[in-house]
C-alpha positions in Angstrom: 21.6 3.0 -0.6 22.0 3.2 3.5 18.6 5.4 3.1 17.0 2.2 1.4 18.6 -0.3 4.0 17.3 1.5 7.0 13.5 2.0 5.4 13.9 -1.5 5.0 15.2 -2.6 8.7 12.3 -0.1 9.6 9.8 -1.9 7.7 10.6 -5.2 9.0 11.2 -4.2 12.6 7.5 -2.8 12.4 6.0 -5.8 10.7 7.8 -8.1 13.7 6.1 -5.8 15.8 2.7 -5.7 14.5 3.6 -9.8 13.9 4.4 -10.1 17.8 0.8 -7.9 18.6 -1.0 -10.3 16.6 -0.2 -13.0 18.8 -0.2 -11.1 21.6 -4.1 -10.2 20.9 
């Protein structure tokens, strides 16, 4: 379950990332 929840923070924290490079580039 905390496994899970932390993949999933990860995942979104990496797609805001790429999301933020996007509009960066």
């Amino acid at each position: 379950m905390l496994v899970i929840d932390l993949k999933l923070a990860l995942f979104l924290f990496l797609l805001l990332l790429a999301g933020a490079f996007w509009l960066v580039w």
